[in-house]
Every structure is written in C-alpha cells, then in structure tokens.
C-alpha positions in Angstrom: -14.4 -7.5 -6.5 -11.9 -5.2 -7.5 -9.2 -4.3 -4.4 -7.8 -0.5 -4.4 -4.9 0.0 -3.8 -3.1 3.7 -2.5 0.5 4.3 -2.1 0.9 7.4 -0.4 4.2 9.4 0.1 6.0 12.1 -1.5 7.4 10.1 -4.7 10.4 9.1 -2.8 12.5 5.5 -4.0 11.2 4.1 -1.0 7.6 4.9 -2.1 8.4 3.5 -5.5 9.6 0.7 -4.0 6.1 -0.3 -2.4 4.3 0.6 -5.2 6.3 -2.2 -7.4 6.2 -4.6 -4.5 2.3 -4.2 -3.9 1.6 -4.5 -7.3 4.1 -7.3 -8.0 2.3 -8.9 -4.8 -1.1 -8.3 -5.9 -0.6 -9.7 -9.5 0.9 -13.2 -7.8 -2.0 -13.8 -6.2 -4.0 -12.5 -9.5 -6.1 -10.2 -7.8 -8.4 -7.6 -9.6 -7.0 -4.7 -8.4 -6.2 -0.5 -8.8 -2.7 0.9 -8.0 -3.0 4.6 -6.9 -0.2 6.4 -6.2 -0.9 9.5 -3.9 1.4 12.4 -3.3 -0.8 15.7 -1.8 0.4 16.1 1.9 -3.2 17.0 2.7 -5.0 13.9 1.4 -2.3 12.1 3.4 -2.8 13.4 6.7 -7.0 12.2 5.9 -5.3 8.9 6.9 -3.5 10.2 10.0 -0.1 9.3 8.5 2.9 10.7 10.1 5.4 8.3 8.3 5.7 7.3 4.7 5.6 5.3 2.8 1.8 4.2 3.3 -0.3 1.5 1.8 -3.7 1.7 2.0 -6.0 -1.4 1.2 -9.4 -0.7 0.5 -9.6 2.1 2.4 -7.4 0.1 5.5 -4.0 1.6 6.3 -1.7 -1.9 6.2 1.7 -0.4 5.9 3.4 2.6 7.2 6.7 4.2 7.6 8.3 0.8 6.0 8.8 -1.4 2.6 7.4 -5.0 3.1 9.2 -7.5 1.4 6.7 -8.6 -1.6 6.2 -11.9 -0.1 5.0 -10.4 3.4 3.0 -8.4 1.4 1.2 -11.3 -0.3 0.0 -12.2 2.9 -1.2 -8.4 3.8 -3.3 -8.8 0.7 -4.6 -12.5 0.6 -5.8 -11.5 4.8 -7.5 -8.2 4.0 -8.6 -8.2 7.9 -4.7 -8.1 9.3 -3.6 -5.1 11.2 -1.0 -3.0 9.8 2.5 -3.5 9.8 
C-alpha cells in the first residue's frame, strides 16, 4: 500500500530539510510512498499545527516543530502506530 507522505511549513530550509530526510528515510526502507509538500497556512491549521515543520504520515501527525535525524525517522515510518515526536 502506498504511504503518503505531507511536509507542511512555509518552504523554510528547515522544512526542506524534512522533506529530503523523510524521503531519504522512506526510500531506505523501500517503501511505496507519495511526498507532498504543503505550504497554505489554512490547510495547515486542519492539522492543528502551531509549529513547523510538520510531517504527516498517512493522515497521522509524527513530527512537529523539529527535523528528525533520517535514521529516527526510519523508525517513525517502519512503526506507523508511534506517537509523534
């Protein structure tokens, strides 16, 4: 099954950042997945995000306010069940 996942922030290098480690993480453990980024402020607050960056799994917040490390994220996405960080 194919995993989505959202980046959400304003485009910042910090966003960037966890948009190359989540999809450098995702492609390690050769997961089928979709990389959005997402930049309105309105969609944002849907998620009840004060803080960016965001990543959303499957419709999950994971990460907010922070940039994982790519291995830490590795385990966010091999454990779609764990909390956010």
């Amino acid at each position: 099954m194919k995993r989505k996942l959202q980046v959400l922030g304003p485009g910042c290098v910090k966003c960037r950042m966890l948009a190359d480690h989540a999809e450098r993480a995702a492609r390690e453990l050769g997961l089928d997945f979709e990389l959005e980024k997402i930049t309105d402020f309105d969609e944002m607050l849907r998620f009840g995000l004060l803080a960016t960056p965001a990543l959303v799994v499957d419709g999950a917040v994971k990460v907010v306010g922070h940039v994982p490390s790519t291995p830490r994220l590795r385990e966010l996405l091999a454990a779609p069940g764990e909390e956010r960080s």
